[in-house]
ZADO-145096 format. One record per atom (N, C-alpha, C, O): x, y, z. Coordinates in steps of 0.2 Angstrom, whole numbers, plus 5000, padded with zeros to 4 digits. Example, Ala and Ser with C-alpha at 12.3 -4.5 7.8 and 13.67 -1.06 7.14 Angstrom:
BEGIN
506649725039/506249785039/506649845039/507149835042/506449895035/506849955036/506450005039/506750065040/
***
This chain:
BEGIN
507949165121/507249185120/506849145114/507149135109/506349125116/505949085113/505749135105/505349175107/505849135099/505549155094/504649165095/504349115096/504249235094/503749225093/503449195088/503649215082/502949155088/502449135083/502149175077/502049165071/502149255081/502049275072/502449275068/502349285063/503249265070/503649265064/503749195063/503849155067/503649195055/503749125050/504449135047/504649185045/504649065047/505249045044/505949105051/505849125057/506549115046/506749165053/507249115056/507549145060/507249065056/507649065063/508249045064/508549035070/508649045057/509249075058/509549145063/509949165067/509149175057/509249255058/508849275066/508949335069/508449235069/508149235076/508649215080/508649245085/509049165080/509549155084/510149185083/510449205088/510449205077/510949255077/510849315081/511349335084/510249345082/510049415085/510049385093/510249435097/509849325096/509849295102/510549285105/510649295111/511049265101/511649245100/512049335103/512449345107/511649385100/511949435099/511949455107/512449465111/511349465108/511149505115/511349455120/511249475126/511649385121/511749365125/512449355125/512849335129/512649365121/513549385121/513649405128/513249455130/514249375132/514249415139/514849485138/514949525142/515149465133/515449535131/515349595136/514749605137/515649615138/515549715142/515549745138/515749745132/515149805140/515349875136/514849855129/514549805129/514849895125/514449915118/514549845115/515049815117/514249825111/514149805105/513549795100/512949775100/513949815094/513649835088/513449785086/513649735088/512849785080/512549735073/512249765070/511749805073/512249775063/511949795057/511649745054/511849695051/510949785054/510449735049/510349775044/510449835045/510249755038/509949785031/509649725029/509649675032/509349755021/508849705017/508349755015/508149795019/508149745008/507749785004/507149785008/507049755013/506849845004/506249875006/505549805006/505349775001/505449795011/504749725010/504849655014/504449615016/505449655015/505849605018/505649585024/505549525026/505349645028/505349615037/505749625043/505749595048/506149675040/506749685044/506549725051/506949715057/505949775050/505649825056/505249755058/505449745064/504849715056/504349665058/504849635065/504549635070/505549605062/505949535063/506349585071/506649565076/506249655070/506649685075/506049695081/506149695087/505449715077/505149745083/504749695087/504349705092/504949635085/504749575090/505249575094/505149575100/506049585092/506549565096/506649605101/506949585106/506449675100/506349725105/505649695110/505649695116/505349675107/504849675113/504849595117/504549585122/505149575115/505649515117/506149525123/506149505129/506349565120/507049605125/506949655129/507449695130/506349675131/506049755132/506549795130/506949825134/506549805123/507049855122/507049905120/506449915122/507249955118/506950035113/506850035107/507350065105/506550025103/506450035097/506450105095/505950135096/506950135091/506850205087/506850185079/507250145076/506450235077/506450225070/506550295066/506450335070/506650325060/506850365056/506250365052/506050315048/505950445052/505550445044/506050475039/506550495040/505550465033/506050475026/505850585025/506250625022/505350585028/505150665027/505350705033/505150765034/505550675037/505650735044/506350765043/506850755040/506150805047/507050875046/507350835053/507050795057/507850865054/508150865060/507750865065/507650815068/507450935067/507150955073/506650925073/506750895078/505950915069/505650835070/505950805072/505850805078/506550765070/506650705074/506950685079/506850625082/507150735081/507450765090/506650775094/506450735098/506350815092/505750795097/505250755097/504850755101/505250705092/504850655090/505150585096/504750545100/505850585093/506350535097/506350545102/506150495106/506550615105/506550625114/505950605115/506050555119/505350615115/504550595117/504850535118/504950515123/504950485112/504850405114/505450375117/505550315117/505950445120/506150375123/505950405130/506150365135/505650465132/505250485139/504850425139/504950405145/504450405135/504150375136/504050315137/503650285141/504650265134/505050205137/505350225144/505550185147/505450265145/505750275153/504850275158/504850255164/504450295156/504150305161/503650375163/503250385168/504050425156/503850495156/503450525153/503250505147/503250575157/502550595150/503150635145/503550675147/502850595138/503350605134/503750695131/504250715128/503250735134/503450815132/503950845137/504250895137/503950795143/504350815149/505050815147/505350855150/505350785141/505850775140/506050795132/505750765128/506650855130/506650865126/507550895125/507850935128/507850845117/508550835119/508450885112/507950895108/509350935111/509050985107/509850945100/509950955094/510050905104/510850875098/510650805098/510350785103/510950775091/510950715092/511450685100/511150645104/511950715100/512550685107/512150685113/512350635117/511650725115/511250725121/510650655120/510450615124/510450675115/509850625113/510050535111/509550495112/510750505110/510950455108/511250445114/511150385116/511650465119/511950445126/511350435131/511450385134/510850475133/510350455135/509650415134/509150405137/509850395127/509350345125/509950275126/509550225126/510550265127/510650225128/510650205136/510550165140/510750285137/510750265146/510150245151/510150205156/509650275147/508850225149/509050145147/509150105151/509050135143/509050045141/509450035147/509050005151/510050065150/510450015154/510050025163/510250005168/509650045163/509050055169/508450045167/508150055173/508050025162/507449995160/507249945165/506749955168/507849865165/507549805166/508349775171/508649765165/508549775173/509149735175/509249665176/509749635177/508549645175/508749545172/508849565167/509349525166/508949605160/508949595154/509449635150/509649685151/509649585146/510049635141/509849725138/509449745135/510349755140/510249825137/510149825130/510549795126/509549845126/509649845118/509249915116/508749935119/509649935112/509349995109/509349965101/509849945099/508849965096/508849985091/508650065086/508150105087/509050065082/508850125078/508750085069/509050045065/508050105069/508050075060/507950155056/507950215057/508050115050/508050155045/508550225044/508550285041/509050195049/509650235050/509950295043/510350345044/509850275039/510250315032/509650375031/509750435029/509050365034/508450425037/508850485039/509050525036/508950465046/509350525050/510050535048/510350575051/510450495043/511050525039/510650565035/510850625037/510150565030/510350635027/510050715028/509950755025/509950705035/509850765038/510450785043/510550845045/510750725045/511350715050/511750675051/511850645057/512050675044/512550645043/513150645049/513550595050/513050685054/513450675060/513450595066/513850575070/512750585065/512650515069/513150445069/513350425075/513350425064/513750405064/514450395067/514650345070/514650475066/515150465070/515050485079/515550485083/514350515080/514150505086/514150435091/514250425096/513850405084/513950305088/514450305088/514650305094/515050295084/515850265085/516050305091/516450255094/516050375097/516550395100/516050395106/516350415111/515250365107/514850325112/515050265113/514850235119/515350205106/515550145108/516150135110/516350085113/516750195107/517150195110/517350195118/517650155121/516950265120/517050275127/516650215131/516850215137/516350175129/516150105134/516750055132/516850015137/516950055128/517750025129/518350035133/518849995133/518350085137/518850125140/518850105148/519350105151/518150085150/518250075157/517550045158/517150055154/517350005162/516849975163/516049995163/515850045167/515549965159/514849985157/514849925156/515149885155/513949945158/513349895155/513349855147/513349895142/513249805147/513349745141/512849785137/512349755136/512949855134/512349875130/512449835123/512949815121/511749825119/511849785112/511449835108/510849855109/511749865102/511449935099/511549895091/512049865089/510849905087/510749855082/510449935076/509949975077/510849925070/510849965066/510349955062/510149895064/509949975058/509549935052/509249985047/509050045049/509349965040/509150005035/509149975029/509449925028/508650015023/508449975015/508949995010/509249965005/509150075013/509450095007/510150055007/510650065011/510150015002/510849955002/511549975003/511949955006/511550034999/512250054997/512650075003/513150075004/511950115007/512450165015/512450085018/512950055017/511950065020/512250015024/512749965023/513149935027/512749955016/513549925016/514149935017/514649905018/513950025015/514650065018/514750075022/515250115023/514250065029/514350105035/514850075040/515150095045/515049995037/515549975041/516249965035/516549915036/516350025030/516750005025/517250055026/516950105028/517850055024/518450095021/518550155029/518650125034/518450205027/518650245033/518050285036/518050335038/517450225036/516950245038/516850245046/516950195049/516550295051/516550295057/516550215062/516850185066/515950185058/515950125062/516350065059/516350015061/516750075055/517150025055/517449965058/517949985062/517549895059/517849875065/517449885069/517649865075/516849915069/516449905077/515749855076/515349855081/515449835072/515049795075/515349705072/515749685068/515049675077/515049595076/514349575072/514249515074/514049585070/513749565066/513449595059/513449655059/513349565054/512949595048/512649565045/512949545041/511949555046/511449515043/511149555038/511049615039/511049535034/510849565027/510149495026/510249435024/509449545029/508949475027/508649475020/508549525016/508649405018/508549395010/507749395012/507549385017/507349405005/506649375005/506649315006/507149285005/506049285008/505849215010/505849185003/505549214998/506249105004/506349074998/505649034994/505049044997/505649004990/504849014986/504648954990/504048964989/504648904994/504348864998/503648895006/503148885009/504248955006/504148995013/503849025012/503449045017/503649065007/503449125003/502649095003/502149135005/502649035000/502048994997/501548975003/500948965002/501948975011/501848955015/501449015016/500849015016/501849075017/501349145021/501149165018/500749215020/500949155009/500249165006/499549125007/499049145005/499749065008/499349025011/499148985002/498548985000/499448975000/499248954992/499448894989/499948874988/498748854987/498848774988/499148734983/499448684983/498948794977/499348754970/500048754969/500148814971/500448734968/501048734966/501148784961/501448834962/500648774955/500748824950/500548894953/500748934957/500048894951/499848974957/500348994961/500449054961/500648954964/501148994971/501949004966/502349034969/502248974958/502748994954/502349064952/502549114955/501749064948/501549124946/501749184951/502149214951/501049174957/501349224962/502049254963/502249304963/502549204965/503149214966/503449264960/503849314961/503249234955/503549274947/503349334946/503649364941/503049334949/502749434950/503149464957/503549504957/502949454962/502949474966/503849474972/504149514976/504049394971/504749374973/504349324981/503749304982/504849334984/504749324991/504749374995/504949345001/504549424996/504649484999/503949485006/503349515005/504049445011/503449445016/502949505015/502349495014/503249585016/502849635015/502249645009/501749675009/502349605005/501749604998/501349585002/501249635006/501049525003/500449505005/499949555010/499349545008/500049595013/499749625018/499449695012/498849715013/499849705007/499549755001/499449754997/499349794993/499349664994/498849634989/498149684992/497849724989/497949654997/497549675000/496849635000/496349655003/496849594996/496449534995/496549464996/497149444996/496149414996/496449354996/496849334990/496849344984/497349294995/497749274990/497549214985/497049184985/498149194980/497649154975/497649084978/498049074982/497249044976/497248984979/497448934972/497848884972/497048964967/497148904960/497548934955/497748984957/497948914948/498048934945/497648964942/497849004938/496948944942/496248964938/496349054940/496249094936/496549054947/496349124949/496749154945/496549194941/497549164945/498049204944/497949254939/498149314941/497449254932/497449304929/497049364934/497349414935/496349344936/495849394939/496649434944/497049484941/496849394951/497149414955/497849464951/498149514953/498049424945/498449494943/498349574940/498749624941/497549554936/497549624936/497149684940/496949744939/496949634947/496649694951/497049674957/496749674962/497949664957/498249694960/498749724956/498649784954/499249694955/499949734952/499849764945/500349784942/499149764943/498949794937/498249834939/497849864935/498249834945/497749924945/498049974949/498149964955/498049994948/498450084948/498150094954/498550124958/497450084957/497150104962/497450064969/497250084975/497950004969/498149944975/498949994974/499350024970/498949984982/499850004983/500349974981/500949984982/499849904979/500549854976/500649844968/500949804965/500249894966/500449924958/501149924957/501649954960/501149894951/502049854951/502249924949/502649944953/502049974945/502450044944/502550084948/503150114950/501750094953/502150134961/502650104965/503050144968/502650034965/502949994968/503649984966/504049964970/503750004960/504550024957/504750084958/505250094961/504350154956/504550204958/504950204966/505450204968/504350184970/504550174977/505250144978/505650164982/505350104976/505950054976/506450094976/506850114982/506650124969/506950174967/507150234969/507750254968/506650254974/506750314977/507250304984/507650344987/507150224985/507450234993/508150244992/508250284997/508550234989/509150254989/509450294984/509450294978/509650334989/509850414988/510250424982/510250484979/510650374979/511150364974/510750354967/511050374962/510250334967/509750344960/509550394960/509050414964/509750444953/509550494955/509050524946/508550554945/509550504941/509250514935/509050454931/509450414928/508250464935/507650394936/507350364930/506950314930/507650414923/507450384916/507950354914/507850304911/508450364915/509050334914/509150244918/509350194914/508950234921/508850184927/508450144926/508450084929/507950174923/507250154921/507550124914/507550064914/507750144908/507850144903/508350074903/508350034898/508750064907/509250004909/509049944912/509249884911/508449964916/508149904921/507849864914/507849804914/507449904909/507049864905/507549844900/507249794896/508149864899/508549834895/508949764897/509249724893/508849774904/508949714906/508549684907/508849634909/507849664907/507549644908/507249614902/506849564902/507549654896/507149614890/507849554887/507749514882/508449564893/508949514889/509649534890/510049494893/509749604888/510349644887/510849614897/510749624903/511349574892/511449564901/512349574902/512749554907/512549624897/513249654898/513149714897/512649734895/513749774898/513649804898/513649844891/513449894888/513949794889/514249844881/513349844876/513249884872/513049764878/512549754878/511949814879/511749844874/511749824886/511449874890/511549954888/511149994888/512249954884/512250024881/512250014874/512750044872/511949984870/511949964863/511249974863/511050014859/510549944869/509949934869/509650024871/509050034871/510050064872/510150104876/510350204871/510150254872/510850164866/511050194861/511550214865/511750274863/511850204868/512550234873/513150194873/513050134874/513650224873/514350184876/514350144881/514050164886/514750094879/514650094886/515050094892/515050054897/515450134892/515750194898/515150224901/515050234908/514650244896/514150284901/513650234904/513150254906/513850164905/513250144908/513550104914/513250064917/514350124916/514750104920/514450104926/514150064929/514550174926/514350204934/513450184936/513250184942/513150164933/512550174931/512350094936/511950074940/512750084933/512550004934/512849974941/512449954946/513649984942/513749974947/513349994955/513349974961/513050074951/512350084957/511850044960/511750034966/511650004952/511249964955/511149904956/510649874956/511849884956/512049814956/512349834964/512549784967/512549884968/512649894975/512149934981/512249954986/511449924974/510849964978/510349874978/509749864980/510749844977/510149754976/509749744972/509249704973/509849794964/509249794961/509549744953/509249724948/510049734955/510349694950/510949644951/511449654955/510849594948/511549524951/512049514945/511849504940/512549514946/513049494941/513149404942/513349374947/512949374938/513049284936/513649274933/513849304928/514049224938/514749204935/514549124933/514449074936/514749144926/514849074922/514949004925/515248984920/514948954929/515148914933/515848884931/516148854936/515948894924/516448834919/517148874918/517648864920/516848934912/517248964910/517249024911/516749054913/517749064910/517849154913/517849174906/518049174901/517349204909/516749264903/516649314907/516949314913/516149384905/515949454910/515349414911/515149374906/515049424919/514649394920/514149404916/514049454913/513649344917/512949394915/512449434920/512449424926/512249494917/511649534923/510949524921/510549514916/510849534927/510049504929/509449554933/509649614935/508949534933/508649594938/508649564945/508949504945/508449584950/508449564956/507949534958/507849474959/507449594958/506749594960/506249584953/506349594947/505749554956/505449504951/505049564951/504849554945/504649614953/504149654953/504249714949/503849744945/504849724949/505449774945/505449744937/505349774932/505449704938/505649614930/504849634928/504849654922/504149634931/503549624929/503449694926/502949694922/503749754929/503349814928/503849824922/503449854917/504349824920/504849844914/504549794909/504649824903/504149734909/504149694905/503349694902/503149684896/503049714909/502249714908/501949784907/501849814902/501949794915/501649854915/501649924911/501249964909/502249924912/502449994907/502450004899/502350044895/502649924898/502249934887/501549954886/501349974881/501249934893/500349964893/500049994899/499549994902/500650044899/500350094904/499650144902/499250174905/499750154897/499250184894/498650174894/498150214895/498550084892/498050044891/497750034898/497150044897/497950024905/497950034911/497650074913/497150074915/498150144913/497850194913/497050204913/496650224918/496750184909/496250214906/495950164908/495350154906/496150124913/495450054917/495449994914/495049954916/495849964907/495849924904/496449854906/496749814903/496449874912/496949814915/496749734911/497149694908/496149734912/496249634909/496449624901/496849584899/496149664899/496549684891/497049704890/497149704884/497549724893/498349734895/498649664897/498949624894/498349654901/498549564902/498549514898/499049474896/498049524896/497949474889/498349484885/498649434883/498649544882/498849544876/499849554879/500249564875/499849544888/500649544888/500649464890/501249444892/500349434890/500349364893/500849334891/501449324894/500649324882/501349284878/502049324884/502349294887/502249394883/502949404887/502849374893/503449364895/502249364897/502549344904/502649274905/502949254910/502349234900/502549174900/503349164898/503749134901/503549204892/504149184889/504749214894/505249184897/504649284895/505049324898/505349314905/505849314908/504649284907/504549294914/504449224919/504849204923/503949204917/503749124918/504349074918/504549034922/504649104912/505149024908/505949044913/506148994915/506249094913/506749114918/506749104924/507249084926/505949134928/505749114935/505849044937/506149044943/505648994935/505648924935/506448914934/506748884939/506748934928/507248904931/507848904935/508248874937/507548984937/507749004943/507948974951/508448964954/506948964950/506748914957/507248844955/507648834959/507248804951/507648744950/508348754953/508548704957/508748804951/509348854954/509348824961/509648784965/508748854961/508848874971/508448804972/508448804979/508148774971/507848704975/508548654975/508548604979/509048664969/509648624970/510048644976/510248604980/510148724978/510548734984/510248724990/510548694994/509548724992/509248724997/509048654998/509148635004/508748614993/508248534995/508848474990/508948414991/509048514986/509348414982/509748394988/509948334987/509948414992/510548374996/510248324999/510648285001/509448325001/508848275003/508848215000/508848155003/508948214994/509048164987/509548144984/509648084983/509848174983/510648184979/511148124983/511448124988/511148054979/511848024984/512248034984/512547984984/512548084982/513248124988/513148184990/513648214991/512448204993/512248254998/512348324996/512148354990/512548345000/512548454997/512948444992/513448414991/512648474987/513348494980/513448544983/513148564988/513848574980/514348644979/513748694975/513148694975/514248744973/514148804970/513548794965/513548734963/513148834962/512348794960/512348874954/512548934956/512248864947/512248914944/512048874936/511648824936/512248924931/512348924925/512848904921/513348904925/512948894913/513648874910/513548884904/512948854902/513748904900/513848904894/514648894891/515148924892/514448834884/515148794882/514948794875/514448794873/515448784872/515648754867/515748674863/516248644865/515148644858/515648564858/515948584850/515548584845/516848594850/516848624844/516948544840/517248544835/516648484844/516648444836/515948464834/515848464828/515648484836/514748464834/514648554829/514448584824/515148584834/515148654830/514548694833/514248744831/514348664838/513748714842/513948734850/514348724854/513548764851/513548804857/512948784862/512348774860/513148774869/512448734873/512548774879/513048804881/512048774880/511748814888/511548764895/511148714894/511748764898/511348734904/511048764910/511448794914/510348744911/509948794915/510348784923/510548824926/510448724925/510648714931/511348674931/511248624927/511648674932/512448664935/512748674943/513048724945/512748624946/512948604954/513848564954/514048504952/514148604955/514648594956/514848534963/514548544968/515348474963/515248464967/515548484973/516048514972/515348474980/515548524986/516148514987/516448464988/516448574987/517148594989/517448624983/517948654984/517148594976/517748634967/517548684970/517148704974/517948724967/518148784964/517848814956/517948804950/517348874958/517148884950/517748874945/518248884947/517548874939/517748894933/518748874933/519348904931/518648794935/519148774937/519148734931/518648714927/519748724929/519948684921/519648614922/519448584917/519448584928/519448484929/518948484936/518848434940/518548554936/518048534940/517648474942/517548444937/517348454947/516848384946/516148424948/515948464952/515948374942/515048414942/514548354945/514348304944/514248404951/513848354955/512948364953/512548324956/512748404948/512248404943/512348414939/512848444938/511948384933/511748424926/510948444922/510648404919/510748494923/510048494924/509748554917/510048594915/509248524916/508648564911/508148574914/507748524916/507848654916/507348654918/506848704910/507048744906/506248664911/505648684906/505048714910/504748684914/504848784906/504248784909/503548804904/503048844903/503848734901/503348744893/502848694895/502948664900/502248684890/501748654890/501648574890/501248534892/502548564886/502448494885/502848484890/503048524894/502748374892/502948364896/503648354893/503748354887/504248334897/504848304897/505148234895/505048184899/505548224887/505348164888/506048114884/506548164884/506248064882/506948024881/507248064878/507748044877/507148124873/507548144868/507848214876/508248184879/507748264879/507748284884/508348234888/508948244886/508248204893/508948154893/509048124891/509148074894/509248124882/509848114877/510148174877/510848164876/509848244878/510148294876/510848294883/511448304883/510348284888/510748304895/511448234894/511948244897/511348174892/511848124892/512548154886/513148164888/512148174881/512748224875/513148264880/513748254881/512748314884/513048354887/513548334893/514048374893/513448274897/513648244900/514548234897/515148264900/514448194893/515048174888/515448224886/516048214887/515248274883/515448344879/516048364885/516648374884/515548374892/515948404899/516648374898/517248394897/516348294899/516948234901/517648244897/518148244900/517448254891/517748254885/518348324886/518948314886/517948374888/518248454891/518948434898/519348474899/518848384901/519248414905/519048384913/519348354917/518148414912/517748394919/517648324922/517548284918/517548304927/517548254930/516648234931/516248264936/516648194925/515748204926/515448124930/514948114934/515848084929/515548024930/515147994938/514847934939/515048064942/514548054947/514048094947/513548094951/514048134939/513348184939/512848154941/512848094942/512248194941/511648174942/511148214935/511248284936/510848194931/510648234926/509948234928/509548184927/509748284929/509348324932/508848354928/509048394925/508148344926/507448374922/507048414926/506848384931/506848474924/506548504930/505848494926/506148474921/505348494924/504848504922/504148544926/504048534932/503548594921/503148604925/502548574924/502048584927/502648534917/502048474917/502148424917/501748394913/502748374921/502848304921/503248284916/503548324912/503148234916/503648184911/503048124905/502548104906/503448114901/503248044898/503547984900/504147974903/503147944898/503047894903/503647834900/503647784903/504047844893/504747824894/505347854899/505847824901/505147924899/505547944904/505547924910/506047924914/504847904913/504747894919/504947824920/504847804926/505147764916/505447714916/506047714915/506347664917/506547774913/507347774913/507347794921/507647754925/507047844923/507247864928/507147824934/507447814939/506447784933/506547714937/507247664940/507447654946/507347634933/507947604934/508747614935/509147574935/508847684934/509147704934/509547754941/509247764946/510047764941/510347784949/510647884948/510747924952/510647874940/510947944940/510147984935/510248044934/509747964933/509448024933/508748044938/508448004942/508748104938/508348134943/507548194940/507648234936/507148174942/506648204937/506148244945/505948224951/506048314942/505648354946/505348394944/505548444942/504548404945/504148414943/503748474951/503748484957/503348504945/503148564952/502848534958/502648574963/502748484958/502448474963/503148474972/503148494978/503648424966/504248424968/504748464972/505148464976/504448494966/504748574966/504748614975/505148644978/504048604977/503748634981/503548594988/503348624993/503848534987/503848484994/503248434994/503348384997/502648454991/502348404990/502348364990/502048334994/502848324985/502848244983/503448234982/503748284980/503848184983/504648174981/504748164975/504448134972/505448204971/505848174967/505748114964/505748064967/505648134958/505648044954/506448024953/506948064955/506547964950/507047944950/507647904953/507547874958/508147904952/508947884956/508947824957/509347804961/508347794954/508447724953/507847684957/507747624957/507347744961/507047734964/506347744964/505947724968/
***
């Protein structure tokens, strides 16, 4: 099936679902979609149902049981053909056997498909479904049935992770599990329609790549960086837009069932978000042990609201991070001047948290994106093509007696992290300060170079790497001329624009 035109980007995850339904396999088979709240998962489904003439059922978050048996029976009389009141199933087992039983009589050129979204909905009024699907997938295992394909999908991260785990009903039964990420910041830039490079880091820095924001901005998006201030605070800074970073966290927060004491949670996301990136850390900022911030954490780091970063070099506890960038802007921005907000004073709340969104927020996000434009675009450039593993490192040079960070570190393809003699296929500093980038900047990265070599690592094909957000100096822009091993990228670069300076070229 031909991918429809309104969805952008996709088409991995377009053909795996294609791939799915044309399996000639017999009998049931399963796939589990998840992916946070904003992603496009209902968007990416309800094209493919109607692609597939398939059934779409979906799950509210407020309905009881009995709403959702007469809600459901209506719409699947109604995909049959029936006036929807005609039909009314009183158990999940009547109502799930006969919704699959229509799909296999709907269309007979076409694959059988049932989807059900928002599935962790009807767990918590019926936690029984589950194991209703496993002894319906079962029994078409046993003797011959129709190729039916039944596609699970939900936000709340933690059940859908578990619902194919440990001695969970569906285990072992589906073939597929896609987990859609948000659109990476190229793509992102694309469906906001947003021309400047900087304006489209800013936006991104607030908001991530989540397709769902743009439709509840609710205004045009920004075009200049000129605009960015206005557009921040008469969106994610006015109380009265659904994309108010604070409702917009609450909301988050709420979807999984597992977050339950919300000051507590709240109180940790900001402590992470001002820095605090271990645990012992997180309950120091927190005034608690950190035993009490165990369970805590692990929730939200199995709910997608937090990432643990492993060292690339050396075996340390990783560092933690926030996930979502909208979560990062509301702990860091909004909630120091909630009061100030409150009361209609949004651009005076901006102004006076600017300095943090620049430092906090702006200068992380960037090197962020630098992170991810080496996993996804350097291999365009890089002559030795895809690196490896793409991350962070922190070392020691004990002749110098100091300690050095590197924003970017690509391993090259096939090491093994945090290997004693790894080979390093980047070495990179990304900036997203005022000044531009210039020869003392790669001196630093050449020291750093040597210091590796010196360790153990096998550097002598790195590529040393400058990310900058306002260009280079123009000795710099004559090393990397003639030179084969440095590489200079600036936002424009960053964003497809314009190529890569450097590598000799």
């Amino acid at each position: 099936m031909d991918k429809p035109a309104r969805l952008l980007a996709r088409d991995r995850e377009w053909a795996l679902l294609c791939d799915f339904l044309a399996d000639p396999a017999p009998a049931m088979r399963i796939g589990v979609v998840s992916g946070r709240r904003r992603h496009g998962k209902s968007f990416l489904l309800h094209a493919l149902a109607e692609a597939a003439g398939g059934l779409y059922l979906t799950a509210v978050r407020e309905e009881g049981r009995g709403p959702a048996l007469r809600r459901l029976s209506a719409e699947i009389a109604a995909y049959a053909g029936l006036q929807p009141e005609s039909v009314r199933f009183e158990d999940w087992w009547a109502l799930l056997r006969n919704a699959l039983q229509v799909v296999t009589t709907r269309d007979a050129l076409r694959r059988p498909l049932l989807i059900i979204d928002e599935l962790p909905y009807l767990m918590q009024h019926s936690p029984e479904v589950p194991g209703i699907l496993q002894a319906l997938y079962d029994e078409t295992q046993l003797s011959e049935h129709p190729p039916i394909r039944l596609i699970l999908c939900g936000s709340a991260m933690s059940i859908m992770h578990e619902l194919l785990s440990g001695t969970k009903p569906l285990r072992g039964r589906a073939v597929i599990d896609l987990r859609l990420q948000a659109f990476d910041f190229r793509t992102m830039r694309a469906h906001w329609g947003i021309e400047s490079p900087e304006a489209a880091l800013r936006v991104h820095a607030v908001l991530g790549g989540a397709p769902g924001y743009l439709p509840l901005a609710g205004r045009p998006a920004v075009t200049r960086a000129a605009d960015f201030d206005a557009w921040v605070t008469q969106t994610v800074l006015n109380p009265g837009r659904a994309v108010f970073s604070r409702s917009e966290t609450e909301f988050l927060l709420r979807e999984d069932p597992r977050i339950t004491q919300h000051t507590l949670y709240y109180d940790m996301l900001s402590a992470i978000a001002q820095g605090a990136g271990t645990p012992s850390k997180i309950g120091a900022a927190l005034g608690r042990e950190r035993g009490a911030v165990t369970y805590p954490l692990e929730v939200l780091e199995k709910t997608g609201y937090v990432t643990r970063e492993q060292d690339l070099l050396r075996t340390r506890s990783p560092h933690i991070t926030l996930t979502d960038p909208v979560i990062r802007f509301n702990q860091l921005v909004t909630m120091p001047q909630a009061s100030v907000i409150d009361q209609g004073f949004s651009a005076e709340a901006w102004k006076s948290a600017t300095p943090t969104f620049n430092s906090k927020i702006l200068g992380p996000h960037f090197e962020s994106l630098s992170r991810d434009w080496t996993r996804r675009f350097a291999h365009e450039i890089l002559p030795d093509g895809l690196p490896g593993t793409v991350g962070t490192c922190e070392f020691t040079d004990q002749n110098a007696r100091a300690k050095h960070e590197i924003d970017v570190l690509a391993l090259a393809l096939g090491q093994n992290p945090q290997h004693p003699r790894a080979e390093i296929a980047v070495i990179g500093e990304a900036k997203a300060t005022l000044d531009r980038r210039g020869g003392a900047d790669l001196a630093r990265l050449e020291h750093l170079r040597t210091v590796l070599a010196g360790q153990g690592h096998r550097t002598d094909r790195a590529v040393l790497a400058l990310f900058s957000m306002n260009g280079f100096y123009p000795d710099l822009l004559t090393a990397a001329a003639r030179r084969s091993d440095v590489l200079l990228v600036d936002l424009a670069a960053l964003y497809g624009d314009t190529q890569a300076l450097g590598l000799g070229g």
